[in-house]
C-alpha positions in Angstrom: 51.0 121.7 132.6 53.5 119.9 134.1 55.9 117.3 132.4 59.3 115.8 133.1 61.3 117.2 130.1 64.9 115.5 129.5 67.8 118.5 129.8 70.5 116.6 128.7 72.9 113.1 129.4 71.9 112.3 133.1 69.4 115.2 133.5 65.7 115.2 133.6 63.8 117.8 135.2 59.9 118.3 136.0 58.7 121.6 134.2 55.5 124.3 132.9 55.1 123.4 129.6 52.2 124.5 127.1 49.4 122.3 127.5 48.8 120.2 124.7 46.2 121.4 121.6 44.2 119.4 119.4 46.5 120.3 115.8 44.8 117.5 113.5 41.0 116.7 113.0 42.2 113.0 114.1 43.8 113.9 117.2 42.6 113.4 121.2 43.7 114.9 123.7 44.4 113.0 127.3 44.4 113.9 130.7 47.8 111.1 132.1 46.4 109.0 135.4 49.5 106.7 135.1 52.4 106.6 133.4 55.8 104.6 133.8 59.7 105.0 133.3 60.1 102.4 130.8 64.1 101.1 130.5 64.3 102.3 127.2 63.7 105.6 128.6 67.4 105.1 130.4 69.3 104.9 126.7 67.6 108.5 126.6 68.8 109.7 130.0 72.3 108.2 129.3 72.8 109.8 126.5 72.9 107.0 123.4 70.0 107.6 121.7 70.7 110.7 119.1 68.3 113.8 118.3 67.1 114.7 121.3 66.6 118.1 122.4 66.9 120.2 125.7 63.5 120.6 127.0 61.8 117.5 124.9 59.1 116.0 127.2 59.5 112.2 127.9 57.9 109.5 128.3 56.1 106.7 126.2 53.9 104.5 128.6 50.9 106.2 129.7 47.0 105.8 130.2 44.1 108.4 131.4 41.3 109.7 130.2 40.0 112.0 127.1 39.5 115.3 127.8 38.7 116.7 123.8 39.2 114.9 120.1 39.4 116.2 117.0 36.0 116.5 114.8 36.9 113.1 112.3 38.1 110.9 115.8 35.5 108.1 115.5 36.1 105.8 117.9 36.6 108.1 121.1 34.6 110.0 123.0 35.3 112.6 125.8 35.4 110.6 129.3 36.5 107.6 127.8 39.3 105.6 129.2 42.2 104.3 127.3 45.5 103.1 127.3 47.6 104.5 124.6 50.2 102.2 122.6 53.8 103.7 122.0 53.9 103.2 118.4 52.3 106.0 116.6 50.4 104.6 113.7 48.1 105.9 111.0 46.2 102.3 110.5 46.2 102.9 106.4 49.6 102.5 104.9 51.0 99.1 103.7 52.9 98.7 106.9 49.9 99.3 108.8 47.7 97.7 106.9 50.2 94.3 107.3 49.7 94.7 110.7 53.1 96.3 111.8 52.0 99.2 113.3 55.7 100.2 114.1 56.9 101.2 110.8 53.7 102.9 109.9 54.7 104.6 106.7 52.8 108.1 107.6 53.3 109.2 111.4 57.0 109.8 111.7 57.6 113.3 110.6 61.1 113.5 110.5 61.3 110.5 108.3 64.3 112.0 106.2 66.2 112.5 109.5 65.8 108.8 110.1 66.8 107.5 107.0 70.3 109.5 106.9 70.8 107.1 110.9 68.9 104.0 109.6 68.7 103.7 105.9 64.3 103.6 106.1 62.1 105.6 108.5 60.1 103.8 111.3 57.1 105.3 112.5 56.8 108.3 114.9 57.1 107.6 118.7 55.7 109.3 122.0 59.0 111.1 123.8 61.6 109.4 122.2 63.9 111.6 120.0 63.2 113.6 117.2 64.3 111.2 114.3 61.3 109.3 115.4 58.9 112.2 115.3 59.5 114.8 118.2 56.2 113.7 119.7 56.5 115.3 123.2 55.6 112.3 125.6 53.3 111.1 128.5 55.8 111.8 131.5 52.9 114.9 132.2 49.7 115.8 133.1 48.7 116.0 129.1 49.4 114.7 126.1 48.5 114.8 122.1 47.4 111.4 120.5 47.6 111.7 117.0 45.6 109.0 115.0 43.6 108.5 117.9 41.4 105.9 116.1 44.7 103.8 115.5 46.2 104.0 119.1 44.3 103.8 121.9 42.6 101.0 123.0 39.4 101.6 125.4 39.2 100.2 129.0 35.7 99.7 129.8 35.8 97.8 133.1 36.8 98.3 136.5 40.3 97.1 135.8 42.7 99.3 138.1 45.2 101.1 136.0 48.0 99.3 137.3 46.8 96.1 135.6 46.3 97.4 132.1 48.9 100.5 132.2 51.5 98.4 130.4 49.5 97.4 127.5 51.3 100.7 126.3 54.8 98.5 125.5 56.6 96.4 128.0 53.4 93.5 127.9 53.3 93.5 124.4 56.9 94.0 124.0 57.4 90.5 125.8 54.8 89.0 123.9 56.0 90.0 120.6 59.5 88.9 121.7 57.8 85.6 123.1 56.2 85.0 119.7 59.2 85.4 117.4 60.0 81.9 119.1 57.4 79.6 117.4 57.0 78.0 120.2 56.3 74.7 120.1 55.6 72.2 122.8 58.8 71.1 124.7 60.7 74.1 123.9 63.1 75.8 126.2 63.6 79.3 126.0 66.5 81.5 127.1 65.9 84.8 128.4 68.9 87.6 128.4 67.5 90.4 131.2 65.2 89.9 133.9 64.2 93.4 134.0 60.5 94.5 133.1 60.2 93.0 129.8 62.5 90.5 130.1 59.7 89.7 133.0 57.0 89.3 130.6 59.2 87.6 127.8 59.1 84.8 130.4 55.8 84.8 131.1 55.1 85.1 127.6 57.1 82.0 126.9 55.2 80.0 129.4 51.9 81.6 127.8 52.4 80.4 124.9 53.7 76.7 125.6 57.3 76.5 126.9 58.2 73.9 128.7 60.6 75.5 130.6 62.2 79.0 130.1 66.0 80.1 131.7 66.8 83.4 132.8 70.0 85.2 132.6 70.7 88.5 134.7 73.2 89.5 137.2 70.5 90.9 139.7 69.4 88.3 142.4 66.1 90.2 143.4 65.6 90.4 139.4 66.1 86.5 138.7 64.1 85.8 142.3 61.0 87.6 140.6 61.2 85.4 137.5 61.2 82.6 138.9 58.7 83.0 142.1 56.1 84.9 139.4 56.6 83.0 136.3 58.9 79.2 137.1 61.7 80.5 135.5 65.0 78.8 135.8 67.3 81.5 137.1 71.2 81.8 136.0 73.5 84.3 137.2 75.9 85.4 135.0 78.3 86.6 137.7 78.1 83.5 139.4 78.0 80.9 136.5 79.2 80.7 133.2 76.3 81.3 131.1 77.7 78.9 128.1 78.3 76.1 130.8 75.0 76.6 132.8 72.7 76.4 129.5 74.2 73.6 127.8 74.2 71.6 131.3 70.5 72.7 131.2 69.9 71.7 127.5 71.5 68.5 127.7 74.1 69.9 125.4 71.8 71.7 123.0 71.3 74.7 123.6 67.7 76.8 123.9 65.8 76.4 121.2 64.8 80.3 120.8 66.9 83.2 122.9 65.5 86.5 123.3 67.3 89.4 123.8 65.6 91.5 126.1 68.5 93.6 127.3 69.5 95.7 124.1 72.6 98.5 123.8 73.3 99.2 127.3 74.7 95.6 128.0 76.9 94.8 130.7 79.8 91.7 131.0 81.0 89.5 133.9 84.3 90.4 132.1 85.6 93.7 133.2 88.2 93.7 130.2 85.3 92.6 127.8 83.1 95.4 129.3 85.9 98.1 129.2 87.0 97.1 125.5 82.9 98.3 124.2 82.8 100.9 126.8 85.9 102.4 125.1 84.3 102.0 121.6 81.4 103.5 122.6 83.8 106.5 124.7 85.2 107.2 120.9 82.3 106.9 119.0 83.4 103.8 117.0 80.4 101.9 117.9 77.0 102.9 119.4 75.6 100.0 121.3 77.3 97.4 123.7 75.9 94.2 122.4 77.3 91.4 125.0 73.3 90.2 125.2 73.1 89.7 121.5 76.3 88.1 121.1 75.5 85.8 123.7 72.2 85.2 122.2 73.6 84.0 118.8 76.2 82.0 120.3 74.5 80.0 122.3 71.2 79.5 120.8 71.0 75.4 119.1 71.7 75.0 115.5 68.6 76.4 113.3 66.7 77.9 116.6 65.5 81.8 116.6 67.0 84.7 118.3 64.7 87.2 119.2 66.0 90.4 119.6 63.3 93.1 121.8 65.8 95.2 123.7 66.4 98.4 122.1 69.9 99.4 119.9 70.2 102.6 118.5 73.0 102.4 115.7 76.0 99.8 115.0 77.8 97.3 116.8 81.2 95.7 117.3 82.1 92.2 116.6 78.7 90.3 115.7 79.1 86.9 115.1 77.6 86.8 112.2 79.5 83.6 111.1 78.0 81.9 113.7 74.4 83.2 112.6 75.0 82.2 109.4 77.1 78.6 109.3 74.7 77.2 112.2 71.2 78.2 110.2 69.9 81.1 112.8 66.8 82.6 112.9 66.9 86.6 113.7 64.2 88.4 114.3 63.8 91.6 115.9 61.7 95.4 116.0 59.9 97.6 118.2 56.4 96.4 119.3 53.6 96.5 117.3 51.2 97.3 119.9 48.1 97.8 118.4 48.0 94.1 117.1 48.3 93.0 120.9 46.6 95.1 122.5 43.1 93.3 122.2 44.1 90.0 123.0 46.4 90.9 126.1 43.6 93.0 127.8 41.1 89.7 127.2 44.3 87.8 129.2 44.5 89.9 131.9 40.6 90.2 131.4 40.7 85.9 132.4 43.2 86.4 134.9 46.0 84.5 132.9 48.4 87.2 133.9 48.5 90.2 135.9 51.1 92.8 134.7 51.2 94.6 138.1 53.6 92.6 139.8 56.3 94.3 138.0 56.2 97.5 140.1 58.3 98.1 142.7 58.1 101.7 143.2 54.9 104.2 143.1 55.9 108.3 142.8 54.6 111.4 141.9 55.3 113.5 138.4 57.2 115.9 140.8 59.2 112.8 141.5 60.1 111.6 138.9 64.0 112.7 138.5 64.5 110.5 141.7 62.6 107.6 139.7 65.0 107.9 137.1 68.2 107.3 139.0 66.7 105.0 141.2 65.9 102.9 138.4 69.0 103.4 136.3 71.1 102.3 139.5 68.9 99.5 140.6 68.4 100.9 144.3 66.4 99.6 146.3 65.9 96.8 144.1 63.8 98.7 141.7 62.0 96.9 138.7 59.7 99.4 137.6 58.9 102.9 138.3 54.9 104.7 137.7 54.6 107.5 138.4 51.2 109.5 138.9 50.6 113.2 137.7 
């Protein structure tokens, strides 16, 4: 089959690889109609995301049909159509059981290689390094879905893939980030990144009862989509000072929650404060550029929440953790739990209270999908979000 396998820092290429096999009784098999170039897949491409391998197939946003499952898969059948969640999960550990599907105790494989980078082992991941799993991904005509009774969530309508396809992470990503808020009514939310799931932490917010929600991000065509698809209130961070802008817009206060939705690949309206972690990073004494998450912190009001759904791979310079501590913070943070959105989002979209499609920007072919990748890394043609059809 074909699948767009990542060769190395700023190299992906579409290759024949062997077509997936069922290896476990609970495994499916499924043939890819959609799948996307998520941004997370970029800290892959760019090289700061350890343990990957030449020739590793990426990708970990995709939907299709089942084309064989293993004899104890109970829930799928050949034909059906599903979406499949990013988190590999095994649906019977504690973790699982608690409903955080993430850090499923039993589907990351390389747990021991995780636990020397992160002191505990997540759980396993489609196309996204092997200290969480090796799973090759769904950037291909094929892929492997291990637990399939956990994962995949059956589409039974005649909803086009396009409005369920990301139900796979970046909807539920938002969602999750949304909910970390508590959200109560009258609540203003900050946003750091207007990019895909910054997107649907907005609308998220607004979903689940903020008043009014601010977006920060340096892209106009970015911040125009916010606010024309969602009401957000749009600040530019290389036009404004973000500090400034958000107490002028919080009567002094601050947002009550802030999410970060940019994670490690940060950039600063400061070229000295952007060269200063671009050098750390250059030498290896820090892994992730976390101007978002400072940001975050530092301007969220005394005893709000800082939610924290953009991706970091390792350590980071200068946290203000005095300020997280003396003003009574909140921090929460992780990668989505999927499965325990999954059903809920699809009745949304179901109802028509959002439509997830409005994101994409730009349709290509599996052949294509190099060019997708550095089209969206360097924003061109004001790309948002890249699927990508086998």
């Amino acid at each position: 089959m074909r699948a767009n396998c990542w060769l190395g820092r700023g190299e992906v290429e579409v290759r024949q690889v062997p077509d997936p096999q069922i290896l476990n009784s609970h495994d499916a098999v499924i043939r890819v109609s959609k799948t996307a170039i998520c941004g997370t897949d970029l800290h892959l491409y760019d090289g700061f995301v350890p343990t990957m391998m030449k020739g590793d197939v990426l990708g970990h946003e995709f939907m299709g049909e089942v084309v064989d499952v293993g004899h104890d898969v109970e829930t799928l059948r050949i034909g059906d159509r599903v979406v499949v969640p990013f988190p590999i999960a095994c649906g019977r550990c504690n973790t699982c059981l608690a409903g955080d599907y993430s850090l499923c105790e039993n589907s990351n494989p390389n747990a021991s290689l995780a636990e020397k980078i992160l002191g505990h082992a997540p759980g396993g991941i489609f196309g996204y390094s092997h200290m969480l799993g090796g799973f090759p991904g769904g950037q291909a005509e094929y892929a492997r879905v291990p637990f399939a009774d956990i994962g995949p969530i059956k589409i039974e309508d005649d909803l086009p893939d396009e409005r369920v396809l990301f139900l796979s992470d970046i909807l539920p990503t938002g969602y999750m980030g949304a909910e970390f808020c508590d959200i109560t009514p009258g609540d203003v939310i900050a946003v750091w990144g207007a990019g895909p799931v910054g997107q649907f932490a907005v609308a998220s917010a607004f979903l689940l009862g903020a008043e009014r929600v601010i977006v920060i991000d340096r892209f106009p065509y970015r911040l125009e989509m916010a606010r024309d698809n969602s009401g957000a209130e749009p600040v530019n961070y290389e036009e404004s000072d973000v500090r400034e802008a958000l107490l002028e817009l919080t009567a002094g206060r601050g947002p009550d929650a802030c999410i970060d939705a940019v994670g490690l690949e940060a950039h600063h309206f400061s070229h000295a404060a952007h060269s200063y972690d671009r050098a750390k990073q250059v030498t290896r004494q820090e892994s992730d550029r976390p101007f978002a998450l400072r940001e975050a912190v530092r301007n969220c009001r005394n005893g709000g929440v800082v939610s924290v759904i953009g991706v970091y791979g390792g350590f980071v310079d200068k946290f203000p953790m005095g300020s997280l501590m003396n003003r009574g913070l909140t921090l929460r943070s992780g990668q989505c739990h999927v499965q325990r959105y999954l059903r809920p989002l699809l009745d949304r979209i179901r109802n028509g209270e959002i439509d997830p499609s409005f994101v994409i920007t730009h349709r290509l072919g599996l052949d294509d999908a190099p060019h997708g990748f550095t089209t969206f890394r360097d924003k061109e043609d004001e790309c948002m979000k890249v699927v990508l059809t086998p």
